[in-house]
C-alpha positions in Angstrom: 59.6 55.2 54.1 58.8 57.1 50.9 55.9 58.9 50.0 54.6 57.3 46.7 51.0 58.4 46.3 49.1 61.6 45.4 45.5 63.0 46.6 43.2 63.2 48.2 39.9 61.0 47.1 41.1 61.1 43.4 44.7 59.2 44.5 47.5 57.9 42.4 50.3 55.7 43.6 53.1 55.6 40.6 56.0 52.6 40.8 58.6 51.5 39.1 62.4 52.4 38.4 64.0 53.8 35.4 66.2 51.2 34.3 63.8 48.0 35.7 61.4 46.2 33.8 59.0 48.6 33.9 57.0 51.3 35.2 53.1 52.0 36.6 50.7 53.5 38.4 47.7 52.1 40.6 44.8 54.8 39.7 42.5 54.7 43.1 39.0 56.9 43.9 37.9 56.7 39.8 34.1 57.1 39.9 33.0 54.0 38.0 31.2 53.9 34.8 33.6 56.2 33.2 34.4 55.0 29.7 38.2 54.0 29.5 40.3 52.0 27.2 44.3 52.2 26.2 43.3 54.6 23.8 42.5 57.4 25.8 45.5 57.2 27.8 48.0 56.4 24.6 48.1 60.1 22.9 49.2 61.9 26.4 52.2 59.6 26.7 53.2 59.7 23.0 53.2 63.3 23.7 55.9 62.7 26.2 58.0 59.7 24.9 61.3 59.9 24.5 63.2 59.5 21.2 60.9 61.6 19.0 63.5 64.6 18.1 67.3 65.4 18.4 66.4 68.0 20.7 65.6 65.4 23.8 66.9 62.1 24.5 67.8 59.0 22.2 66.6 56.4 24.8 64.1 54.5 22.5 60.7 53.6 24.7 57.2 53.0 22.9 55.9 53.5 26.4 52.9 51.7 25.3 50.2 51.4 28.3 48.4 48.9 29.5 45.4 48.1 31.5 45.8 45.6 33.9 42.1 46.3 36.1 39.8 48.6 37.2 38.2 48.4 33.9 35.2 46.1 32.7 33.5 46.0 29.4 35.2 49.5 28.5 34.3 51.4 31.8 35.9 52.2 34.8 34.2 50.4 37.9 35.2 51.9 41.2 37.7 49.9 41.5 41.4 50.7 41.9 43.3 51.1 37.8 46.6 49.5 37.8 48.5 51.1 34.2 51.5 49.4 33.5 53.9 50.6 31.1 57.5 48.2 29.8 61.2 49.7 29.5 62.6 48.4 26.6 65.9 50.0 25.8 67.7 50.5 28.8 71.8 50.8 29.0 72.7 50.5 32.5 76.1 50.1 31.5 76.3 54.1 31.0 76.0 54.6 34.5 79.3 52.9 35.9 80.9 56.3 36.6 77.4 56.8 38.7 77.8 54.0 40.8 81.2 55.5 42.2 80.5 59.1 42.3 77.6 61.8 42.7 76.3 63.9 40.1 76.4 67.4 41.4 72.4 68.6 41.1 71.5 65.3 40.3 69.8 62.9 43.8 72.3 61.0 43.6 73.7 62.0 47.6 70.5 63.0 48.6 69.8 59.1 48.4 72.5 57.9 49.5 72.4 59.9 53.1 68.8 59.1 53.3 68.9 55.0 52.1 72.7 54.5 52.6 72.0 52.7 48.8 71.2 53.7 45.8 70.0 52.4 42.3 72.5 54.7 40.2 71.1 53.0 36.9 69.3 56.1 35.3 69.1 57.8 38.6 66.1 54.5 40.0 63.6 56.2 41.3 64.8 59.9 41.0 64.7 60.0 37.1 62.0 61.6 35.2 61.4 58.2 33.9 58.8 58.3 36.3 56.8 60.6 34.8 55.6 58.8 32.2 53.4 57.2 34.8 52.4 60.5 36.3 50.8 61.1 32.5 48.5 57.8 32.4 47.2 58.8 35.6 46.6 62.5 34.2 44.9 60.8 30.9 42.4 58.8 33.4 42.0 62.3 35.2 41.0 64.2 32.0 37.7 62.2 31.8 36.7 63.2 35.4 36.6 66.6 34.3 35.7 66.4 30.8 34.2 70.2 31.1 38.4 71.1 31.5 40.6 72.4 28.9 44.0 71.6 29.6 46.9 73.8 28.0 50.6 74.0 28.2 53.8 75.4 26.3 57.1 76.1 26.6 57.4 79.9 27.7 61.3 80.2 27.5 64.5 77.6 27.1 67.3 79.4 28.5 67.1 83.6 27.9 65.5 83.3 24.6 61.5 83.9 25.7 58.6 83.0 23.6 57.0 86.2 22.4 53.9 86.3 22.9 52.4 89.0 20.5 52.7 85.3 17.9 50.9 83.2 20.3 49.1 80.6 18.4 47.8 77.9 20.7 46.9 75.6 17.4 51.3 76.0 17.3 51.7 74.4 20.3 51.6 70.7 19.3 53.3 71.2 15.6 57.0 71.0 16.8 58.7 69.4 19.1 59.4 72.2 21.7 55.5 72.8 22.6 55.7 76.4 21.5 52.9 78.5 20.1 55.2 80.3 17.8 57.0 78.8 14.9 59.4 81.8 14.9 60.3 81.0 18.4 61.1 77.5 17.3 63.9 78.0 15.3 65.6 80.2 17.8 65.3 77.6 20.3 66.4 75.0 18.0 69.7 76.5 17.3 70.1 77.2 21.1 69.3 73.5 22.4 71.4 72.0 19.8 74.1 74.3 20.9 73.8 73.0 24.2 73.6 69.6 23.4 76.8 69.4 21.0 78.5 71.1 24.3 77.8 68.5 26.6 75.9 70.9 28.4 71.7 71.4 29.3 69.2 74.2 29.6 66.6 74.9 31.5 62.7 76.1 30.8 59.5 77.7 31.6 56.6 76.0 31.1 52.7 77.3 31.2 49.6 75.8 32.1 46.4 76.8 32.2 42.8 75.1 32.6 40.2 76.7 31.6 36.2 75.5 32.3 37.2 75.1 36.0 34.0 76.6 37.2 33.5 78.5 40.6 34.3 76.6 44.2 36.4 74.1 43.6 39.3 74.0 46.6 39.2 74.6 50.2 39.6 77.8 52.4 42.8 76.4 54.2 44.8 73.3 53.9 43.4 71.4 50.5 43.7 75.0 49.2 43.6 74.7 45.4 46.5 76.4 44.8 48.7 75.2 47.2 47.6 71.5 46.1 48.7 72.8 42.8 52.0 74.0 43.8 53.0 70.6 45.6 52.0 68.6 42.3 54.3 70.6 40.7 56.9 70.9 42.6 57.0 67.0 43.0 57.8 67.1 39.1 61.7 65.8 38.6 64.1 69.1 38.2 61.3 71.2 39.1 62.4 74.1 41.0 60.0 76.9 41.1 55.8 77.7 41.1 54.0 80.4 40.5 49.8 80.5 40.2 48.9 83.3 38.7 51.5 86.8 38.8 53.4 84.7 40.6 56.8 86.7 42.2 55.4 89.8 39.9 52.7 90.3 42.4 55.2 91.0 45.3 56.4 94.4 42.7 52.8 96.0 42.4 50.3 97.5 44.5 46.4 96.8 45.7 45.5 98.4 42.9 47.1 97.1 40.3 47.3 93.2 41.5 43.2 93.6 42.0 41.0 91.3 39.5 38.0 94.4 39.0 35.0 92.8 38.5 31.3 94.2 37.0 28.0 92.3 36.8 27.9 89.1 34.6 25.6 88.3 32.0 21.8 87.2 32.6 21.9 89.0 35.8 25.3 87.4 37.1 23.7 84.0 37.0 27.2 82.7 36.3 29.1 84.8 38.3 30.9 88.1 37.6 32.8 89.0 34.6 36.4 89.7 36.0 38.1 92.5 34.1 41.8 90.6 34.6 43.7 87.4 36.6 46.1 88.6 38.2 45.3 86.0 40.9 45.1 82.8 38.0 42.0 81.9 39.2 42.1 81.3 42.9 41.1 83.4 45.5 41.4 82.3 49.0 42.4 78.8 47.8 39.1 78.2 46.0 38.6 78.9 41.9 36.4 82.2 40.7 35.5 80.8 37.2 38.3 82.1 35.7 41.4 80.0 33.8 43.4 78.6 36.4 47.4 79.1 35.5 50.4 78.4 37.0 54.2 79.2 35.3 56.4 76.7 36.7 60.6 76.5 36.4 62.3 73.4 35.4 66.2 73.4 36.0 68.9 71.8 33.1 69.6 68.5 33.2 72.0 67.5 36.1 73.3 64.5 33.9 75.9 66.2 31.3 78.9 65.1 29.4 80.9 68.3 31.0 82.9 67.2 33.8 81.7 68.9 36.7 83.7 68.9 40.2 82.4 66.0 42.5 83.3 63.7 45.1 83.2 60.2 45.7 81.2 57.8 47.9 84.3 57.5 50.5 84.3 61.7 50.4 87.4 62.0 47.5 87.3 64.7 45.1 86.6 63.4 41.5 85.5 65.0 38.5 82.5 63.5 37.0 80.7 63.2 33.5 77.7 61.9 32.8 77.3 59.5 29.9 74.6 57.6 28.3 71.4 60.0 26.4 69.8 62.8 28.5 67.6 65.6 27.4 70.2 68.7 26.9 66.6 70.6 28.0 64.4 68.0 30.2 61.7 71.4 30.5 60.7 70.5 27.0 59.2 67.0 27.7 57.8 68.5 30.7 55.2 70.3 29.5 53.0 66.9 29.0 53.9 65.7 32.8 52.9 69.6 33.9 49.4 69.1 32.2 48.9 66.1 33.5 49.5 67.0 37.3 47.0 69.8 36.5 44.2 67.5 35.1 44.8 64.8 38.6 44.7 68.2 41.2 41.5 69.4 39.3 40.6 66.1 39.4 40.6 65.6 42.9 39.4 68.3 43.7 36.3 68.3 42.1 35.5 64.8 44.2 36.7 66.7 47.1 33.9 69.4 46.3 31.4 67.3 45.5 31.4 65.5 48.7 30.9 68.3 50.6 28.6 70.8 48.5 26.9 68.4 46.2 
């Protein structure tokens, strides 16, 4: 049996196959009287549709959301949200090659050993397809924590890094790599488009951070804030690697120079100390300081390219396979809204999770 659902009292249950009729996500744990309508949850997935630049995939989805209950006269009611959202331009014929052999990086085995069958059509349940459910939850997340600024940007495609002596967060949502540089853009475009006339992918670095998370939020041991954060992310499709805070970079310094110094806040430290760095990304112990809570995380290339790649086939013969049909030659890109919104549903959750027991 699969594991479908996410948290803890703020939970989310996400459905649906990439090729079927359509996709969802049952919303459960929503204090009521939250105000909530299609339009709060439409700009978040627009964010991530497909189709909207040469540099990710062609497959053509409005990925227009609807609310099928939970909601009365414009507010939430306590009640589980069900979010359903239509596939409209699938080509299942693209995946015939699929059907008799294994994409090497792609789930395609991994399913097979576990299920013994498979829905190869876009990879079924394994493609990122899914994540456009993942995002209307996040949306319906946002307005638990309204006192939350979500952020996240592409950090580096590839080798080429942004530089971030240009960051400009106002940037980020001008172009369609998420990058808070527009000189960093055109490097990358060149790069991806390389990539994608090759038959090949790329992989990416994408940041988040959340700042207004105030003090306390987590738990000392296992609902630890930053180990809920880490699963989250590393549930995301292609996602391969976490980091909250310095991440593997704290392993290279020493006390001294990983410690967040801290001197007396303002009015007397009636909001907590002022920390003179973050180092730790704003979790100590598993429970937030105050500070911006970030996390770095690595998304692999795209398992489904047109180069054929060594393979066998489902009765164990070699084969080469390539994949056809339109895949994102960088899949990090369209990541970044599916990264925010996995931060907004932890926070989420966890500020229920705190609320019942220090309110």
């Amino acid at each position: 049996m699969s594991w479908n659902t996410f948290g803890r009292v703020f939970r989310f249950t996400t459905w649906g196959e990439s090729h079927g009729p359509a996709l969802g996500v049952v919303v459960d744990g929503c204090p009521p009287g939250i105000a909530l309508s299609e339009k709060d949850i439409q700009p978040y997935l627009d964010a991530r549709k497909p189709g909207q630049s040469k540099y990710t995939t062609q497959r053509r989805e409005a990925d227009e959301v609807r609310i099928l209950s939970g909601v009365f006269e414009g507010r939430t009611t306590g009640t589980p949200i069900s979010l359903l959202i239509e596939n409209t331009d699938q080509r299942s014929k693209d995946y015939s090659e699929v059907a008799k052999a294994y994409r090497p990086g792609h789930a395609d085995y991994a399913y097979d050993a576990k299920y013994g069958f498979r829905d190869y059509r876009g990879g079924g349940r394994s493609s990122a397809r899914e994540t456009a459910a993942r995002v209307a939850a996040g949306a319906v997340a946002r307005l638990v924590i309204p006192e939350v600024e979500i952020t996240g940007w592409v950090e580096q495609i590839g080798e080429v890094p942004l530089l971030y002596s240009r960051f400009d967060k106002g940037e980020i949502r001008n172009n369609p790599f998420f990058c808070p540089d527009a000189e960093t853009v055109t490097r990358w475009e060149s790069l991806v488009e390389n990539a994608r006339k090759a038959g090949s992918s790329l992989g990416a670095l994408v940041t988040c951070w959340a700042e207004g998370v105030p003090a306390g939020w987590g738990a000392p041991l296992y609902a630890k804030l930053d180990s809920e954060l880490a699963a989250a992310m590393m549930s995301i499709n292609a996602v391969k690697g976490v980091e909250i805070g310095d991440g593997f970079a704290a392993a290279l310094g020493t006390g001294e120079s990983n410690a967040d110094p801290m001197r007396p806040g303002e009015n007397g430290g009636e909001n907590g100390p002022r920390f003179m760095a973050n180092h730790a990304g704003g979790i100590a112990g598993g429970i937030s300081t105050g500070q911006p809570v970030t996390c770095r995380v690595a998304f692999k290339p795209t398992s489904s390219i047109l180069t054929p790649v060594d393979t066998v086939d489902r009765d164990g013969n070699a084969t080469q396979i390539s994949t056809k049909g339109r895949h994102d030659p960088c899949v990090g890109i369209r990541g970044v809204p599916v990264v925010e919104a996995m931060m907004a549903l932890v926070l989420a959750d966890q500020k229920l999770l705190h609320r019942a027991q220090c309110s």
